[in-house]
C-alpha positions as CSV (number, residue, x, y, z in Angstrom):
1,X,-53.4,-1.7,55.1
2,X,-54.1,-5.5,54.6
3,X,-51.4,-7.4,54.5
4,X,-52.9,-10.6,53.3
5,X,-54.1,-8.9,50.3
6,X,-50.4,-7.3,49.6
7,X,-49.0,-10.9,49.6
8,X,-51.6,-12.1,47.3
9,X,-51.2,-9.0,45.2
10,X,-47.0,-10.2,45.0
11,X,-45.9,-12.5,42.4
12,X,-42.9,-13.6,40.6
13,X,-42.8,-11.0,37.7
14,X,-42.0,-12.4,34.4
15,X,-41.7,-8.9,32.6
16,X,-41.0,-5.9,33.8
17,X,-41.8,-2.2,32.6
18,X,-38.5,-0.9,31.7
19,X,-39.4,2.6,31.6
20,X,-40.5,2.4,35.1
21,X,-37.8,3.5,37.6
22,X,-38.1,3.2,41.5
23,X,-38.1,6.4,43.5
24,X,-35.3,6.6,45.7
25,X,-37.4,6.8,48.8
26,X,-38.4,3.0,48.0
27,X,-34.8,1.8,47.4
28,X,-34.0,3.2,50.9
29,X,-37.2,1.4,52.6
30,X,-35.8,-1.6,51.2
31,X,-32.0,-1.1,52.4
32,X,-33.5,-0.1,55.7
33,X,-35.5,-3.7,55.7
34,X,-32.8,-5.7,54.4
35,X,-30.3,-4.2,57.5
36,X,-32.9,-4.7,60.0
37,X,-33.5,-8.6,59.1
38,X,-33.4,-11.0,61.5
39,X,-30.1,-13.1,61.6
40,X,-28.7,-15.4,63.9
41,X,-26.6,-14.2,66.3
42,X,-26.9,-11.1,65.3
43,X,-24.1,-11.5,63.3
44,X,-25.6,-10.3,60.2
45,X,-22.7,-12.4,57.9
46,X,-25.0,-10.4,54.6
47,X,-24.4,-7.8,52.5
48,X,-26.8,-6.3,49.6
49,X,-25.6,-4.6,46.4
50,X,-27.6,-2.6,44.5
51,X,-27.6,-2.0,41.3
52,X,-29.3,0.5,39.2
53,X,-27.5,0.7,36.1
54,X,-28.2,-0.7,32.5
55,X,-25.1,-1.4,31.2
56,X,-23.9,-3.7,34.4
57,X,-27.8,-5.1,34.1
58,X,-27.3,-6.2,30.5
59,X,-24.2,-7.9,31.3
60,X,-25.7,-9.9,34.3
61,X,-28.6,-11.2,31.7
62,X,-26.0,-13.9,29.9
63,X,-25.2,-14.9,33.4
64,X,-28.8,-15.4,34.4
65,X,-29.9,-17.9,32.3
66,X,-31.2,-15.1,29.7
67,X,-33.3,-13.8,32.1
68,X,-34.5,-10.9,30.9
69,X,-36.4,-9.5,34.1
70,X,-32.3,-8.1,35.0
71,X,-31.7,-6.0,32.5
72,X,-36.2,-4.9,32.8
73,X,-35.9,-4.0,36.1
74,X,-35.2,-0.7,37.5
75,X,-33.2,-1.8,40.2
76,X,-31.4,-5.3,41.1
77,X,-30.5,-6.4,44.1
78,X,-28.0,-9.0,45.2
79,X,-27.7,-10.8,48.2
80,X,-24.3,-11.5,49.2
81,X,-22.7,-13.9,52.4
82,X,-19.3,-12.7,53.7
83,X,-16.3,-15.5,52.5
84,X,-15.5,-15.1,56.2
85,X,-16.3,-15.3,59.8
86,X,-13.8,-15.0,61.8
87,X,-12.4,-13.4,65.2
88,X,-11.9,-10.1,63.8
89,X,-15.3,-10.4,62.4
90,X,-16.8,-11.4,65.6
91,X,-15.1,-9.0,67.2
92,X,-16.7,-5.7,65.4
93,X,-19.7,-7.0,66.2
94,X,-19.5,-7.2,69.6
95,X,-17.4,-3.5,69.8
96,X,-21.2,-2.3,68.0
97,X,-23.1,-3.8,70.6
98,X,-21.2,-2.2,73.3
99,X,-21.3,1.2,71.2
100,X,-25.1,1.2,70.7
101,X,-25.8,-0.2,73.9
102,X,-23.1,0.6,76.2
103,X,-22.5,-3.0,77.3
104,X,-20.2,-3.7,80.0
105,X,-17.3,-5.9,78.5
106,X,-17.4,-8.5,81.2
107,X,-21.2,-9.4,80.2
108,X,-20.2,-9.8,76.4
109,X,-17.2,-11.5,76.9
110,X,-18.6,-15.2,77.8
111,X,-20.9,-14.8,74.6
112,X,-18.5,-13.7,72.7
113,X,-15.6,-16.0,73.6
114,X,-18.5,-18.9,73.1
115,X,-18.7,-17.8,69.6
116,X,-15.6,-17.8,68.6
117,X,-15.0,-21.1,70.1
118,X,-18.1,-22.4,68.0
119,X,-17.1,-20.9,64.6
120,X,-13.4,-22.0,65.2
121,X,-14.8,-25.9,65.2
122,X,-17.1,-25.0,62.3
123,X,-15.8,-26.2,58.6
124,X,-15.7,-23.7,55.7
125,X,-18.7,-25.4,54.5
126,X,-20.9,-25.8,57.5
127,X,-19.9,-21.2,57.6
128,X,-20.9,-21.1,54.3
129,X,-24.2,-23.0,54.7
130,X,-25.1,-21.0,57.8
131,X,-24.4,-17.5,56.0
132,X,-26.7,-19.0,53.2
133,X,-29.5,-19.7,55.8
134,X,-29.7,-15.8,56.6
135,X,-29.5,-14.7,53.0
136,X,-33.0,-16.8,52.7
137,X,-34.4,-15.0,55.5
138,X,-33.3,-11.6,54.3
139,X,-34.8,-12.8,50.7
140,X,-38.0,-13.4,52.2
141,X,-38.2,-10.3,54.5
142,X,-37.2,-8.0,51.5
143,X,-40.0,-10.1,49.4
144,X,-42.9,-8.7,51.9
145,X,-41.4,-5.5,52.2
146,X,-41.9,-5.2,48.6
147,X,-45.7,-6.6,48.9
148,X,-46.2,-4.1,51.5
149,X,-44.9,-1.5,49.4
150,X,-45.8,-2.1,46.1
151,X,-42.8,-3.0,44.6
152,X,-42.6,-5.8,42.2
153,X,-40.4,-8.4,42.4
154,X,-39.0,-11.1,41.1
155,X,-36.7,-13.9,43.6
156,X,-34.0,-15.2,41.8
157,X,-31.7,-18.7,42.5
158,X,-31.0,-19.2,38.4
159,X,-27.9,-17.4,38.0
160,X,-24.1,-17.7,37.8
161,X,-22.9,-16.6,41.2
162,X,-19.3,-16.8,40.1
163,X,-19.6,-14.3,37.1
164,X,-22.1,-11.9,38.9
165,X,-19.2,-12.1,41.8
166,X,-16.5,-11.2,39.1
167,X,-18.6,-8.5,37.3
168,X,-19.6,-6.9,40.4
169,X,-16.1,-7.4,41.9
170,X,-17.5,-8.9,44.7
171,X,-14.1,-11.4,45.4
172,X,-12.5,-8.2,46.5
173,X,-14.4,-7.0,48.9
174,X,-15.1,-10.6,50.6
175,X,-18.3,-11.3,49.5
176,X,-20.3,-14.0,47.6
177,X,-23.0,-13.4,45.8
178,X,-25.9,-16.0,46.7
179,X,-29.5,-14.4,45.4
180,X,-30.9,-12.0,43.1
181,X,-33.9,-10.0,43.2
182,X,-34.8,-7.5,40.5
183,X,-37.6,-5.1,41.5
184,X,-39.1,-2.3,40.2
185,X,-43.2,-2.3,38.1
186,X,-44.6,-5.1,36.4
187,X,-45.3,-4.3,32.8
188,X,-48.9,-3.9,31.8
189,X,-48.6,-6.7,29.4
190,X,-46.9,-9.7,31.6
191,X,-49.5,-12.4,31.6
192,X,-48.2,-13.6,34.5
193,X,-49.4,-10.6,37.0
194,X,-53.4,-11.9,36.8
195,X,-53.2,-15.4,37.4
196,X,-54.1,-17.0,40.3
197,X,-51.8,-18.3,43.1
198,X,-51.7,-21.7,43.3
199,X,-50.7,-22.9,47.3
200,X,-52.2,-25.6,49.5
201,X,-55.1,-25.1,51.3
202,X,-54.6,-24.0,54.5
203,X,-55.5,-27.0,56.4
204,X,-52.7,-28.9,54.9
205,X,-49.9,-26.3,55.0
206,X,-50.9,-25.0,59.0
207,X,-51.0,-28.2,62.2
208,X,-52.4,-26.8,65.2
209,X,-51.6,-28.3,68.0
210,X,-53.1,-26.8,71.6
């Protein structure tokens, strides 16, 4: 496996072959990556929903800015932040920490009780911003899984985050929907898939410094 090569061989697909649908074994590669991202804290304030079906694809297109690469793909995926953080939130964590790792209560308490102080001070805005921040990192852990596995994708920002949160009836179940990624095969015909990537060179993008 070389992994340079897989991210070179990953691009932003423009069109998709519809008829091409992911095998289920892929789809759960790319659940397991997304849950074992890196987040701050631990805290893991994300969610992904996954959608594999047509109908609720077509519907997203309109709220996509036409984007046809939604309603191509086999699957879509949407990242999602929690609407809140609070102590009940906090707390679940910590009870999952002791569960998995049999934690003594008195050594997460002070880490614990810090957090909750922090996030108490915190404004809606400055949560929201900070659950945004480890949506990107999930985005671009999901985007090299995908390299590493073949899967074509295609990141998303241009969409309607309201209406994909009411189609999806996100509100309900506290979540906001802040990124989209179709995946599934590039079609044979998308121009797109042989061109070059254009980046820096290296020596202006890398500073060593020893």
């Amino acid at each position: 496996m070389d992994s340079i090569k897989d991210l070179e061989w990953r691009y932003a697909v423009k069109k998709f072959n519809s008829e091409k649908i992911l095998p289920e074994e892929k789809i759960e590669r790319l659940k397991q990556a997304f849950n074992l991202t890196a987040t701050s804290y631990g805290l893991q304030p994300i969610t992904l929903a996954v959608i594999h079906n047509k109908k609720i694809q077509n519907q997203l297109v309109e709220h996509s800015y036409k984007q046809q690469q939604v309603v191509q793909a086999s699957h879509v995926l949407v990242i999602c932040i929690q609407n809140e953080i609070n102590e009940s939130y906090i707390n679940r964590y910590f009870e999952q920490v002791k569960k998995v790792r049999g934690t003594s209560q008195d050594i997460l308490d002070p880490f614990k009780n810090a957090l909750m102080a922090d996030f108490s001070k915190k404004e809606i805005h400055e949560i929201e911003q900070w659950s945004k921040n480890q949506a990107y990192l999930a985005l671009g852990n999901l985007l090299t899984i995908c390299a590493l596995e073949k899967i074509d994708s295609c990141p998303m920002e241009g969409f309607v985050p309201s209406s994909y949160d009411d189609i999806l009836n996100l509100k309900e179940k506290g979540l906001t929907s802040v990124l989209v990624l179709p995946v599934g095969y590039r079609a044979d015909d998308d121009m797109f898939s042989g061109f070059k990537k254009v980046r820096k060179n290296i020596e202006e993008s890398i500073i060593e410094i020893n």
